[in-house]
C-alpha positions in Angstrom: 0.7 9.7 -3.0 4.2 11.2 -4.6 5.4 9.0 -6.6 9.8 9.2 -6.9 11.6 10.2 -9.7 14.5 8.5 -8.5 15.8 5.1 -10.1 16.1 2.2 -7.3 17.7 -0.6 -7.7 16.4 -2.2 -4.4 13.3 -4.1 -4.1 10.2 -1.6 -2.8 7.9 -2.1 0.7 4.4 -2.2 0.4 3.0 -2.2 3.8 -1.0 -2.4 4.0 -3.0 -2.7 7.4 -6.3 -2.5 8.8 -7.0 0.6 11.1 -9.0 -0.8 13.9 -10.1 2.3 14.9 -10.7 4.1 11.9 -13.0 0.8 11.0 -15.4 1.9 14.5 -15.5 5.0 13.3 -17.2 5.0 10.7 -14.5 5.5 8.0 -14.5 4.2 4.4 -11.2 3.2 4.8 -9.9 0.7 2.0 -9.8 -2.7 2.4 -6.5 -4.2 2.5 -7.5 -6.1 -1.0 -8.3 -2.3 -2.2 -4.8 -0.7 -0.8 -2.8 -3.4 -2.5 -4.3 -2.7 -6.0 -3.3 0.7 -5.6 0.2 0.0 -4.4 0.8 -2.0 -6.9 -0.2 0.2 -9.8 1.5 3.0 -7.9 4.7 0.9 -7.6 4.6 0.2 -11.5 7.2 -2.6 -12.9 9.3 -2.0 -9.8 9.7 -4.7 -7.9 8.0 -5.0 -4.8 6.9 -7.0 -1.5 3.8 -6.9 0.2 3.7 -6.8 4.3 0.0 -7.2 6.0 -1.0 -6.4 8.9 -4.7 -7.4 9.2 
């Protein structure tokens, strides 16, 4: 992940979902507790609202 160097004034997205079918695969994808974390601390004191798809 890139992170901007850009100022915003808006209010950032932070979509996280669960890939069905990465999950039968096999894959160590991150939970969507896991991907929020790391939005968040990616995101820094921007603020910021959290969309879920589970």
């Amino acid at each position: 992940m890139r992170k901007s160097t850009k100022t915003n004034d808006g209010i950032t997205a932070i979509y996280v979902r669960r890939s069905v079918s990465d999950k039968d695969k096999g894959n160590n994808s991150l939970s969507i507790s896991a991907q929020k974390e790391e939005c968040i601390k990616f995101v820094g004191d921007s603020d910021y609202r959290i969309y879920c798809d589970a």
